[in-house]
PASEBA-1860 file (N, C-alpha, C; in nm, 3 decimals):
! residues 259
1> XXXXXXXX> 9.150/-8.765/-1.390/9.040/-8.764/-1.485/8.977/-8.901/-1.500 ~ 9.082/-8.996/-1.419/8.999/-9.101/-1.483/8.871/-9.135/-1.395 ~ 8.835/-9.093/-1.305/8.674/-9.119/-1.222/8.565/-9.050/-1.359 ~ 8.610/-8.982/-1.443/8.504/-8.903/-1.522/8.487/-8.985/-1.673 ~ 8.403/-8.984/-1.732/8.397/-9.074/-1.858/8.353/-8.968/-1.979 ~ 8.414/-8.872/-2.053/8.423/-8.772/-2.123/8.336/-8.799/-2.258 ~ 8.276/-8.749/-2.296/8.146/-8.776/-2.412/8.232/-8.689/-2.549 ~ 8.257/-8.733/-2.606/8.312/-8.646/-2.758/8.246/-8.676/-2.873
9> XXXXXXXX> 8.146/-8.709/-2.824/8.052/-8.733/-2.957/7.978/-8.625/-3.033 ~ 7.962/-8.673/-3.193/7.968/-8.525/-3.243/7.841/-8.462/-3.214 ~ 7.828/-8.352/-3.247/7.659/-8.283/-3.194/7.595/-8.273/-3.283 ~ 7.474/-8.323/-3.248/7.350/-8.372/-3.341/7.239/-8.280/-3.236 ~ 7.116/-8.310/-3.343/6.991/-8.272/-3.236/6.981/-8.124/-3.274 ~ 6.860/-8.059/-3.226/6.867/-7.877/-3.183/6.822/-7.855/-3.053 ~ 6.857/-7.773/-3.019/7.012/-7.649/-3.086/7.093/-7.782/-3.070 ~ 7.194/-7.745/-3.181/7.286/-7.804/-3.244/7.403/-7.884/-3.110
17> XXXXXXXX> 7.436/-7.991/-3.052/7.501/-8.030/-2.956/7.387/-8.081/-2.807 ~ 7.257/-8.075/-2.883/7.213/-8.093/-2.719/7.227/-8.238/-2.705 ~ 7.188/-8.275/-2.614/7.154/-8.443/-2.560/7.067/-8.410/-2.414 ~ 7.012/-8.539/-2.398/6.898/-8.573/-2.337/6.931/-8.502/-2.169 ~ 7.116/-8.538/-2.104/7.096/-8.441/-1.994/7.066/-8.288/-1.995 ~ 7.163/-8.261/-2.161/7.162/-8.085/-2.189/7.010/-8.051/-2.163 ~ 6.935/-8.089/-2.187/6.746/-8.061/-2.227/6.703/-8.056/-2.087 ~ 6.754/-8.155/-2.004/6.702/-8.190/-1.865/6.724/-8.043/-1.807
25> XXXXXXXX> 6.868/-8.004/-1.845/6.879/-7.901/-1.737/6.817/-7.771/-1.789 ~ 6.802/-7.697/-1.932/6.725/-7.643/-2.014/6.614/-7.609/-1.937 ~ 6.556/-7.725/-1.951/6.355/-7.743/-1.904/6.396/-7.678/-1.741 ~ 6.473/-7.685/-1.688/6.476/-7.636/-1.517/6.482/-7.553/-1.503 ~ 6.605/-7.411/-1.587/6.692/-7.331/-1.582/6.567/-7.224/-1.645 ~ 6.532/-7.288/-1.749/6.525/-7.149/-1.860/6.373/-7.082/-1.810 ~ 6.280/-7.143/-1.774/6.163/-7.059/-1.710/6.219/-6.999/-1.551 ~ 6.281/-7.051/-1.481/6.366/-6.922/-1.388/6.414/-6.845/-1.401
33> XXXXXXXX> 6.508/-6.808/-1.530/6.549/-6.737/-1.607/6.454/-6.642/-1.667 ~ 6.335/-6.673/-1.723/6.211/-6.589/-1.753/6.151/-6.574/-1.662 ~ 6.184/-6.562/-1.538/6.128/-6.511/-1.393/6.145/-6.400/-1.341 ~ 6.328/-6.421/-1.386/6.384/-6.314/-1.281/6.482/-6.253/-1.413 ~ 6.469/-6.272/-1.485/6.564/-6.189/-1.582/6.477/-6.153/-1.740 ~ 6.507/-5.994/-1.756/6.470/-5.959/-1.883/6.608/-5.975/-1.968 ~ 6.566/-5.975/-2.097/6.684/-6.014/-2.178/6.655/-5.884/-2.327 ~ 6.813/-5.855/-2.349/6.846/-5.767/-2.475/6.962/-5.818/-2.531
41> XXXXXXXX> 6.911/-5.905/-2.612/7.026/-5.990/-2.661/7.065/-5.955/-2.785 ~ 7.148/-5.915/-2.845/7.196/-5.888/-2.997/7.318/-6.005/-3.070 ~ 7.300/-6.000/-3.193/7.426/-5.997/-3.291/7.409/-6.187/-3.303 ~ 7.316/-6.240/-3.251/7.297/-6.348/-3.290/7.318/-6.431/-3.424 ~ 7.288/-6.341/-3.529/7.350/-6.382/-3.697/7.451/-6.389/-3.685 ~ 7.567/-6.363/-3.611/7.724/-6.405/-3.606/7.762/-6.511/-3.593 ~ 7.645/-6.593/-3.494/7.731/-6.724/-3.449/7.698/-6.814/-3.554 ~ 7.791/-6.888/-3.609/7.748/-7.030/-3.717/7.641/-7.137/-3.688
49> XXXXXXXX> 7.580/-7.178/-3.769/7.490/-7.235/-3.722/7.503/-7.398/-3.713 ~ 7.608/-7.407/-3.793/7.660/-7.556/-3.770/7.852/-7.498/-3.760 ~ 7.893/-7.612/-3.773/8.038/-7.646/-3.769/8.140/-7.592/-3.628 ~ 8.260/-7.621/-3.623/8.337/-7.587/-3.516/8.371/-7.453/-3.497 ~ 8.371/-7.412/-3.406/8.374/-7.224/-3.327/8.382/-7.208/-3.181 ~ 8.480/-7.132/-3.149/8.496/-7.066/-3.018/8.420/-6.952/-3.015 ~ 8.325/-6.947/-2.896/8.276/-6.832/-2.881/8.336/-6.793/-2.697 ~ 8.398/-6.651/-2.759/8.458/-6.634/-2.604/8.402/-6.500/-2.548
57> XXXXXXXX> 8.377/-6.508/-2.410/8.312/-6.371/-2.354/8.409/-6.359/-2.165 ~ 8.366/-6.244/-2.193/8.377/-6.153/-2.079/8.363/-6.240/-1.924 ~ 8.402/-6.214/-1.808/8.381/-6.324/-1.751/8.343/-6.224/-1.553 ~ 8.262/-6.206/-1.515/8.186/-6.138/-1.402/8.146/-6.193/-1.292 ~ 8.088/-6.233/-1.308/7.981/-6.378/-1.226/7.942/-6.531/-1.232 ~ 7.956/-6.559/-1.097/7.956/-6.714/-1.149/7.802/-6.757/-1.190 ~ 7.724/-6.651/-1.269/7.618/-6.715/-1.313/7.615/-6.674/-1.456 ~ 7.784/-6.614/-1.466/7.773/-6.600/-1.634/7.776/-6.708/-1.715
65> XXXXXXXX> 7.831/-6.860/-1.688/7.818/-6.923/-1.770/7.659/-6.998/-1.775 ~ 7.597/-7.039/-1.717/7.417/-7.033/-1.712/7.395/-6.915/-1.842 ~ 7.373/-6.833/-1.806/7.352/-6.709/-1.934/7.399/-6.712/-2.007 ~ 7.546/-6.733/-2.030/7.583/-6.716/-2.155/7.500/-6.886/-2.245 ~ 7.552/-6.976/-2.218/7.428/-7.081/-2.249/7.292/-7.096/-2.254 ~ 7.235/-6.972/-2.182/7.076/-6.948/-2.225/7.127/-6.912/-2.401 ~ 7.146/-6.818/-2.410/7.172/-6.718/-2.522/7.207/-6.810/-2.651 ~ 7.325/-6.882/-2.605/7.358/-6.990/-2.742/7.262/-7.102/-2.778
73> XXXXXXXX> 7.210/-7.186/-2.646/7.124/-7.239/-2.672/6.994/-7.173/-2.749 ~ 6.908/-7.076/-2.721/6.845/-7.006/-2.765/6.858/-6.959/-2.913 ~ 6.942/-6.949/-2.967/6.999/-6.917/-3.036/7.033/-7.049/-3.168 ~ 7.036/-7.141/-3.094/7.085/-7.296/-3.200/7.176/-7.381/-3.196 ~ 7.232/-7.350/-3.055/7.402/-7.410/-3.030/7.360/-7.449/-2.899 ~ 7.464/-7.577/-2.865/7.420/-7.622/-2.710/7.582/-7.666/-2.679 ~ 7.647/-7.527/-2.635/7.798/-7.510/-2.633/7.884/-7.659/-2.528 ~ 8.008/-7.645/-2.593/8.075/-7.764/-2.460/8.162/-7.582/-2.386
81> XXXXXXXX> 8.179/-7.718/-2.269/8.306/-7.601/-2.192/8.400/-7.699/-2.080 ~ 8.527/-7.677/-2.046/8.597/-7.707/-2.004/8.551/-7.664/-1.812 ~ 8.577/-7.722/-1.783/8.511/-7.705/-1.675/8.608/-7.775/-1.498 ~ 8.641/-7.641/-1.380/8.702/-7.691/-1.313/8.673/-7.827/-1.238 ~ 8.735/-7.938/-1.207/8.685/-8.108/-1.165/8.605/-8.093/-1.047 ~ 8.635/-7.980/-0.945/8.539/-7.978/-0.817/8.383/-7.999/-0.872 ~ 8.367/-7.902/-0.995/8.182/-7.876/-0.971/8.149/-8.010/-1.020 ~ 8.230/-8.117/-1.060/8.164/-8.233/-1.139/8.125/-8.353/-1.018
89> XXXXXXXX> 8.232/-8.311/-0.929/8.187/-8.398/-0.847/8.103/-8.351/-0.715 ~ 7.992/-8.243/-0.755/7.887/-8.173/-0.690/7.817/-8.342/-0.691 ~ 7.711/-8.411/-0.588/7.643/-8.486/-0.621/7.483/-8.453/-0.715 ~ 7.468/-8.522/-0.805/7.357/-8.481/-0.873/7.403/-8.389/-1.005 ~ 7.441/-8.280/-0.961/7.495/-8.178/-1.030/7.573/-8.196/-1.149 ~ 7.687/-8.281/-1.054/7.810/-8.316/-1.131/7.788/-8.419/-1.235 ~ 7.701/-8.469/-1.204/7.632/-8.629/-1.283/7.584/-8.568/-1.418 ~ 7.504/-8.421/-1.394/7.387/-8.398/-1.525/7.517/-8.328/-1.620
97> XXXXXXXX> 7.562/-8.235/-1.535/7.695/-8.212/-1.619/7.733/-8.269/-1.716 ~ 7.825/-8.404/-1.668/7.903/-8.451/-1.721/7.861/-8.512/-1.862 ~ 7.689/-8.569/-1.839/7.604/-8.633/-1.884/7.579/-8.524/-2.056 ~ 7.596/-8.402/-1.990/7.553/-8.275/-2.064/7.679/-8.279/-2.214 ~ 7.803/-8.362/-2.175/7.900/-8.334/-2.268/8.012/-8.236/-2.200 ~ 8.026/-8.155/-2.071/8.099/-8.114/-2.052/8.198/-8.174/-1.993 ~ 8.369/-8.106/-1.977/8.457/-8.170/-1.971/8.525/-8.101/-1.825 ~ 8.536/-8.203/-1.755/8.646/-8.149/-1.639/8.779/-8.115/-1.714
105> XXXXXXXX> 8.816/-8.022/-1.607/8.988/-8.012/-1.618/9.047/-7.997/-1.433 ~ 9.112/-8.009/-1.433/9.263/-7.984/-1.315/9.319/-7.821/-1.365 ~ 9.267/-7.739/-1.315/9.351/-7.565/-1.317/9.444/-7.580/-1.237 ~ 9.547/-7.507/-1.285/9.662/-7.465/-1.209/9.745/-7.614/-1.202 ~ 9.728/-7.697/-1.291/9.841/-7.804/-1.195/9.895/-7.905/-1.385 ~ 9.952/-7.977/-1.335/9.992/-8.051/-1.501/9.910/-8.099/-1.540 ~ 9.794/-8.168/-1.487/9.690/-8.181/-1.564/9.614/-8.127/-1.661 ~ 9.627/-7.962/-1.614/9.516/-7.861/-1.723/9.606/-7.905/-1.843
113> XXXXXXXX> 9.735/-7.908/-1.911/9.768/-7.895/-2.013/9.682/-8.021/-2.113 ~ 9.639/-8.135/-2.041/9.565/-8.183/-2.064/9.392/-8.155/-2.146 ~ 9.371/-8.046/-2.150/9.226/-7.940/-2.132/9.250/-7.874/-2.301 ~ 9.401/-7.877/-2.327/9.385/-7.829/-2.501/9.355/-7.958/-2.608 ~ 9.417/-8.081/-2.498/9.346/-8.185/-2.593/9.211/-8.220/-2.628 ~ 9.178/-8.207/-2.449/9.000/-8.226/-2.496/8.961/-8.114/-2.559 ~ 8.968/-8.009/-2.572/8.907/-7.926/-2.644/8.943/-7.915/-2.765 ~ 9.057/-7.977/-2.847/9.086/-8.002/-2.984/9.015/-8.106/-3.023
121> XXXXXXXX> 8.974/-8.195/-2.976/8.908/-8.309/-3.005/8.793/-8.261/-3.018 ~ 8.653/-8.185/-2.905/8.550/-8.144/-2.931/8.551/-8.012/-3.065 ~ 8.637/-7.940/-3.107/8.680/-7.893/-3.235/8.691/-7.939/-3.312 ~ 8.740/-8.047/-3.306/8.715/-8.150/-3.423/8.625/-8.229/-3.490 ~ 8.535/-8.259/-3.361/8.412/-8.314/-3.401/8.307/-8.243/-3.412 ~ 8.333/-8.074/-3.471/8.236/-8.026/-3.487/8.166/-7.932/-3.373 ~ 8.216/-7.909/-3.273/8.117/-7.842/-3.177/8.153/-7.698/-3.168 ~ 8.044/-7.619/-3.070/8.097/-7.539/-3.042/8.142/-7.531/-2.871
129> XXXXXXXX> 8.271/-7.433/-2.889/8.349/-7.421/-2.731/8.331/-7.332/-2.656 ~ 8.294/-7.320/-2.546/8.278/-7.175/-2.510/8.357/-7.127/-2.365 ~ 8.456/-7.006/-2.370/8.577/-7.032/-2.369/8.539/-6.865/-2.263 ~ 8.609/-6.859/-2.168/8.658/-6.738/-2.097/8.825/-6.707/-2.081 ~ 8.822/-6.652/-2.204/8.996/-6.636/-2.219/9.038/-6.574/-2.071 ~ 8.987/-6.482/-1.972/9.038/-6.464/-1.858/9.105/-6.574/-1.767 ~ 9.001/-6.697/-1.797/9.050/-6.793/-1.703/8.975/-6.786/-1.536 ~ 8.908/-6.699/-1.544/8.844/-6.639/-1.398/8.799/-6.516/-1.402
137> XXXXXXXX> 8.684/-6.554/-1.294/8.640/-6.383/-1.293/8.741/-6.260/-1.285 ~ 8.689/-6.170/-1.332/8.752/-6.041/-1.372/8.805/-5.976/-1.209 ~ 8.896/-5.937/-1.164/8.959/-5.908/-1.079/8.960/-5.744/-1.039 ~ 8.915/-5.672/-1.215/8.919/-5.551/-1.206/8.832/-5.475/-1.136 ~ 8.829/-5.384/-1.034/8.747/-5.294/-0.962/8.648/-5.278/-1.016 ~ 8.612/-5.212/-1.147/8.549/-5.204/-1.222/8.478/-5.288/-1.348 ~ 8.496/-5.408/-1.296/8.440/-5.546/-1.401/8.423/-5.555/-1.510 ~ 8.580/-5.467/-1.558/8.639/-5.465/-1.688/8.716/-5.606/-1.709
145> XXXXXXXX> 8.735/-5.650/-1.858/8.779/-5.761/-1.868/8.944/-5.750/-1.815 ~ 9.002/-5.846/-1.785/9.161/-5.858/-1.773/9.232/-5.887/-1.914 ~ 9.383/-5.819/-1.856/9.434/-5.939/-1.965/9.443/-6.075/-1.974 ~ 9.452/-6.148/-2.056/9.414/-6.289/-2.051/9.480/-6.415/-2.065 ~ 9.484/-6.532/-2.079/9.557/-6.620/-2.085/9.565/-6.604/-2.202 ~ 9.676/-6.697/-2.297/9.676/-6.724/-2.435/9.597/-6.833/-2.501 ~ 9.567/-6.954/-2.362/9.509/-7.059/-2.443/9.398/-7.077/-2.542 ~ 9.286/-6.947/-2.540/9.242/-6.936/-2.651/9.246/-6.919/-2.773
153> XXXXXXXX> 9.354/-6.854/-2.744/9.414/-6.715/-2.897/9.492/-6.903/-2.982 ~ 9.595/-6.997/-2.883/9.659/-7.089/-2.904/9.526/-7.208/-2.965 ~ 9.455/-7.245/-2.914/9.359/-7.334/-2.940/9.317/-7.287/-3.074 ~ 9.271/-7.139/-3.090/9.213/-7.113/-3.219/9.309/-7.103/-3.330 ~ 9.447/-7.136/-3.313/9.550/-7.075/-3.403/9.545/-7.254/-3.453 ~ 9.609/-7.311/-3.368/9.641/-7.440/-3.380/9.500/-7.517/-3.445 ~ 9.383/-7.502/-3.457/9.285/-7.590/-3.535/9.227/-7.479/-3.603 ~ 9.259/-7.344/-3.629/9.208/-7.307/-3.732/9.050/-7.303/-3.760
161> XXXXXXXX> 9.056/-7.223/-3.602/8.879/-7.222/-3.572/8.870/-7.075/-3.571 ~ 8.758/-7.040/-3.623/8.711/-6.872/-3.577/8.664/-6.865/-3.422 ~ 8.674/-6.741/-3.399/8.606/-6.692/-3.284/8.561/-6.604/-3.287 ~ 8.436/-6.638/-3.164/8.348/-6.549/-3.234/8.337/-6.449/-3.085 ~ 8.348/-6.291/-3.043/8.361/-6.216/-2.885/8.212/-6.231/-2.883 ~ 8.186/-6.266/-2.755/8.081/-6.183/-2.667/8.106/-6.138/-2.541 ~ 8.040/-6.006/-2.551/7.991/-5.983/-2.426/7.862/-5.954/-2.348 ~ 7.883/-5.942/-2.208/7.797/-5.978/-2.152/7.773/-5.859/-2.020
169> XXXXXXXX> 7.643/-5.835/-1.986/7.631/-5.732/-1.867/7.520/-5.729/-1.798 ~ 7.491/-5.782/-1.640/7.393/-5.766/-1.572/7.388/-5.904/-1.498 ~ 7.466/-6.023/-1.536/7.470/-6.119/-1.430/7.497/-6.071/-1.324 ~ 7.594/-6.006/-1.341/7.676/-5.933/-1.180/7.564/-5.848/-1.087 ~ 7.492/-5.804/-1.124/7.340/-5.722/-1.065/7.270/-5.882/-0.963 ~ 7.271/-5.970/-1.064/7.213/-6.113/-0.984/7.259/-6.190/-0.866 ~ 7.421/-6.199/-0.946/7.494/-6.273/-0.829/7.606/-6.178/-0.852 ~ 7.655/-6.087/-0.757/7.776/-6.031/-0.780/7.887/-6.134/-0.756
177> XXXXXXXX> 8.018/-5.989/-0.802/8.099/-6.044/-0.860/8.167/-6.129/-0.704 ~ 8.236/-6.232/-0.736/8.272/-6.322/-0.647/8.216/-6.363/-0.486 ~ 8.076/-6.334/-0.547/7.960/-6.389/-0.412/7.890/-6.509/-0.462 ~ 7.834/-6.554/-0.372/7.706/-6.629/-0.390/7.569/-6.598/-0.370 ~ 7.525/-6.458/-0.296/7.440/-6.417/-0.287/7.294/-6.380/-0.383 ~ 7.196/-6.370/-0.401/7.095/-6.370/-0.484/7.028/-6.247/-0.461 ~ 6.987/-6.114/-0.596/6.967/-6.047/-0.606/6.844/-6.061/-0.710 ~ 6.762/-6.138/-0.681/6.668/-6.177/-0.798/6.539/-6.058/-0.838
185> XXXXXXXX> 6.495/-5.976/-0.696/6.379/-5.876/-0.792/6.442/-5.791/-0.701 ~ 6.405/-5.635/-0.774/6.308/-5.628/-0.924/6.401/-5.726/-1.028 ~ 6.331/-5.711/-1.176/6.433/-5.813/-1.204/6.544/-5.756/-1.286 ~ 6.630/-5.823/-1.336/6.772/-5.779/-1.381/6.747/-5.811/-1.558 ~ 6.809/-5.684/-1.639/6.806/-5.713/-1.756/6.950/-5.736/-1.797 ~ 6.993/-5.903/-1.893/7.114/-5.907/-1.895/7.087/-5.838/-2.040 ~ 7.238/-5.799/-2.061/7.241/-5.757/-2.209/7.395/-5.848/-2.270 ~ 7.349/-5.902/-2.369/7.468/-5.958/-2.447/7.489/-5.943/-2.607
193> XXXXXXXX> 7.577/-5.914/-2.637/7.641/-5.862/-2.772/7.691/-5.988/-2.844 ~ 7.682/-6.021/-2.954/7.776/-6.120/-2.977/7.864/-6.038/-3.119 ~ 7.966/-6.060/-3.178/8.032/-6.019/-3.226/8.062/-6.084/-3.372 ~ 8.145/-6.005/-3.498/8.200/-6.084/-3.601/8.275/-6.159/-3.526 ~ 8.354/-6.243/-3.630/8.451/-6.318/-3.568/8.604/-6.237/-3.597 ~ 8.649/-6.282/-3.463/8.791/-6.189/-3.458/8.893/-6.246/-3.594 ~ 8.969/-6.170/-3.596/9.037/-6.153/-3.765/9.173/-6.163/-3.665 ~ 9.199/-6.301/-3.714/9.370/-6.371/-3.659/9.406/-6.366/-3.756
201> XXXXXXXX> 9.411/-6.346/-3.876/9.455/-6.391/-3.991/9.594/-6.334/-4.009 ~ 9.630/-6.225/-3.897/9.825/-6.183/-3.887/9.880/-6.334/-3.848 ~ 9.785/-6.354/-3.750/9.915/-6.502/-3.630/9.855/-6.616/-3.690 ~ 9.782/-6.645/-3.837/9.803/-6.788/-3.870/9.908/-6.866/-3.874 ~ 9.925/-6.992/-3.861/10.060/-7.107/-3.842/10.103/-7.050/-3.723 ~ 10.109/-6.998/-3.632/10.180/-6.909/-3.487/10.137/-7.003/-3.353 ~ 10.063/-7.090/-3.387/10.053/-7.159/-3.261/10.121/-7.119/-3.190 ~ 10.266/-7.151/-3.160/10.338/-7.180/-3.117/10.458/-7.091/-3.088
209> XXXXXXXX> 10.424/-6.933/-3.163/10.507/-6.817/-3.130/10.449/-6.764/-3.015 ~ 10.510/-6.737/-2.875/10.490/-6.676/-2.802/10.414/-6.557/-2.791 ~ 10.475/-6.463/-2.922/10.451/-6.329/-2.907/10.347/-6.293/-2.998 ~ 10.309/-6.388/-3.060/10.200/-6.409/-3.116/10.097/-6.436/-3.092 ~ 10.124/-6.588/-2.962/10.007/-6.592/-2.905/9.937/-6.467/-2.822 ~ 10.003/-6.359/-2.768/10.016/-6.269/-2.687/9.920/-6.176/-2.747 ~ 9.963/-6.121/-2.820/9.879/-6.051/-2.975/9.783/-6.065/-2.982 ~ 9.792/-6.211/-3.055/9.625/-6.240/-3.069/9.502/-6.246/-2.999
217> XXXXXXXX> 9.593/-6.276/-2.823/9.461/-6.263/-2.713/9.455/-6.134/-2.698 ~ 9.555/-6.008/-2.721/9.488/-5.911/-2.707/9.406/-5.848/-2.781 ~ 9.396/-5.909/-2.922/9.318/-5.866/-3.025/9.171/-5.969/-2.996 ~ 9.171/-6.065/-2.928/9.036/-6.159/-2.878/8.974/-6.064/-2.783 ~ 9.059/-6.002/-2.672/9.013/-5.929/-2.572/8.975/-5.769/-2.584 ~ 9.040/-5.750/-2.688/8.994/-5.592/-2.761/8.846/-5.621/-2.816 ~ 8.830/-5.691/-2.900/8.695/-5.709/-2.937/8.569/-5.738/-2.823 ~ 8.601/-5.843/-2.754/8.497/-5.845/-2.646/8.454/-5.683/-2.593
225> XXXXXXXX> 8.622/-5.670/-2.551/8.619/-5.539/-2.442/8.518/-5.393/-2.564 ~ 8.559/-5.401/-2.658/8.446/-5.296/-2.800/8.314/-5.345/-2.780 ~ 8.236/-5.453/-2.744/8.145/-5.442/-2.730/8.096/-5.430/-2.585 ~ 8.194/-5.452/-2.497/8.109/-5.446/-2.378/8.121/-5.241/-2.350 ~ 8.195/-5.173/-2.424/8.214/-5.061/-2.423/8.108/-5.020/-2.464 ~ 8.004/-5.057/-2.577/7.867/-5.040/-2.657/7.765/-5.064/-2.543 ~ 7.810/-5.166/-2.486/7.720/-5.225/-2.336/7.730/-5.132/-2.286 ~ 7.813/-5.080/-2.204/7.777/-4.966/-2.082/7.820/-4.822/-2.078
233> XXXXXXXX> 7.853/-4.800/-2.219/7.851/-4.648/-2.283/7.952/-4.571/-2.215 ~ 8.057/-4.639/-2.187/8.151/-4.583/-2.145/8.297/-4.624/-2.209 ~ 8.445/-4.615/-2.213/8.540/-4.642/-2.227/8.617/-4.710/-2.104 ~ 8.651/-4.835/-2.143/8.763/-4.896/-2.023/8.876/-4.820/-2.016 ~ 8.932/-4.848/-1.888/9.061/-4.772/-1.837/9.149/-4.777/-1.936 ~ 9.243/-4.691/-1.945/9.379/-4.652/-2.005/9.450/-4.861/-1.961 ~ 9.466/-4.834/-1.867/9.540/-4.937/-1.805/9.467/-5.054/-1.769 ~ 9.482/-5.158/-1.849/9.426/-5.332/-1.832/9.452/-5.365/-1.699
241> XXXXXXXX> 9.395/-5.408/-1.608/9.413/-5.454/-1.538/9.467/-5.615/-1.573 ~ 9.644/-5.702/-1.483/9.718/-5.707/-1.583/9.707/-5.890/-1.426 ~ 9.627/-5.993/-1.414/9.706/-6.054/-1.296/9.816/-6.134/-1.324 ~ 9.850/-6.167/-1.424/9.985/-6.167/-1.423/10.096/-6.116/-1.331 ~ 10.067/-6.029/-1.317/10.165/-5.909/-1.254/10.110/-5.837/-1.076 ~ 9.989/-5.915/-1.053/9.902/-5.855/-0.950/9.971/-5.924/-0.812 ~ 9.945/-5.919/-0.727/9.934/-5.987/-0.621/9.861/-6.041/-0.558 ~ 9.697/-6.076/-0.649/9.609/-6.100/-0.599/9.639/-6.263/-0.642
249> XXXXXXXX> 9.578/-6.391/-0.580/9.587/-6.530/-0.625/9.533/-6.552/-0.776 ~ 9.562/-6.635/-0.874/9.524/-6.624/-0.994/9.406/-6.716/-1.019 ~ 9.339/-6.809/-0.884/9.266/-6.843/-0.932/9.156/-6.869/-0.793 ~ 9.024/-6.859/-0.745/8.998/-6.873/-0.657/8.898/-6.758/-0.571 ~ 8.830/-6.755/-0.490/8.779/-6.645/-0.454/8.871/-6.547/-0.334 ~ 8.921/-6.433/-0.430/9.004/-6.362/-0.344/8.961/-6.264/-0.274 ~ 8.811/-6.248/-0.287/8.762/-6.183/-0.129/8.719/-6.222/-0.012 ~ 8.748/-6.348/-0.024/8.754/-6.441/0.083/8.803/-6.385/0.231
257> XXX> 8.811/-6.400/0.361/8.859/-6.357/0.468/9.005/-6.466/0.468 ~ 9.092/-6.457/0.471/9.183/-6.554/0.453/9.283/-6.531/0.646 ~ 9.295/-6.666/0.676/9.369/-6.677/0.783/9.491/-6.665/0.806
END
């Protein structure tokens, strides 16, 4: 981490957290976005309009986090997120990023444990986090959410932050799921839900109970998964798709041709 110089300064400005790279990339993004995408966005009165909050969603495409940051920004919030160290050191890319307030992490290795500090710290100073309790795109056939890591359910227990579900549907129409390919016209309508805030109030003080943390992400991931059920008018499977338990790699593109 140390090539990266991490910004924790509190968020000022509107939407609430921007700074001068956040805007840069804004002004680029968001009339392409009104190009190729119609939008049905709901439940916006949920999210706070100041103070510290996790807002966690559903996770499909790698152009869900772009969207889901149209929406918050739009909305009055100019979210942080934890973010894997490869895309930072994209040239150019990685620069506006970083510039933006977001935070590398190291997945999969001793470093990530590192990733609850920075994000207790940006909790602290007020921001908002925006969090894919999956940890990775959704694995399920059907681009139902997974079960999930705990570090959300743990982050929100331990600072005593709300969270707030969203979900989300129609990035995957753009860029499907674990491609890079571009599906831009006709154009794609995303739809996103945002939610009350989930009710932890069983696993308060539980940081640190296992079976608690367990709980509570399934009660983070029940809520998302209720609205994305409103999204596409159907019911998810009986059975979560579980990678924990899968044999597929837990992090990475696993439709890859592998040697």
């Amino acid at each position: 981490m140390a090539q990266f110089k991490v910004s924790y300064a509190p968020p000022s400005g509107y939407p609430l957290g921007t700074n001068r790279a956040f805007k840069f990339g804004t002004r680029v993004l968001i009339p392409i976005f009104n190009l190729v995408m119609k939008r049905d966005w709901k439940g916006a009165e949920n999210i706070p309009a100041t103070g510290r909050v996790i807002v966690a969603s559903n996770h499909m495409s790698y152009l869900d986090v772009l969207v889901f940051t149209h929406f918050l920004y739009r909305n009055g919030r100019a979210p942080r997120y934890l973010g894997k160290s490869g895309v930072f050191k994209v040239p150019v890319i990685g620069k506006i990023i970083l510039a933006a307030g977001q935070v590398p992490v190291e997945r999969e290795t001793s470093d990530a444990k590192k990733a609850v500090d920075h994000a207790k710290i940006l909790l602290e100073k007020g921001h908002m986090l925006g969090v894919y309790p999956e940890g990775t795109l959704t694995r399920d056939p059907q681009l139902w959410p997974m079960v999930a890591k705990t570090g959300c359910a743990r982050l929100a227990l331990a600072t005593d932050t709300p969270v707030i579900p969203i979900a989300q549907w129609g990035s995957q129409l753009i860029v499907p799921n674990y491609t890079k390919k571009l599906s831009l016209f006709p154009r794609k309508t995303i739809i996103i839900r945002a939610g009350k805030p989930v009710d932890l109030s069983r696993w308060k003080g539980k940081a640190e109970d296992p079976q608690a943390l367990i709980e509570a992400t399934a009660e983070i991931m029940r809520a998302i998964t209720v609205l994305l059920e409103e999204i596409r008018g159907e019911k998810r499977p009986e059975v979560i798709f579980d990678p924990h338990t899968s044999d597929l790699p837990r992090t990475g593109n696993f439709k890859k041709k592998r040697k």
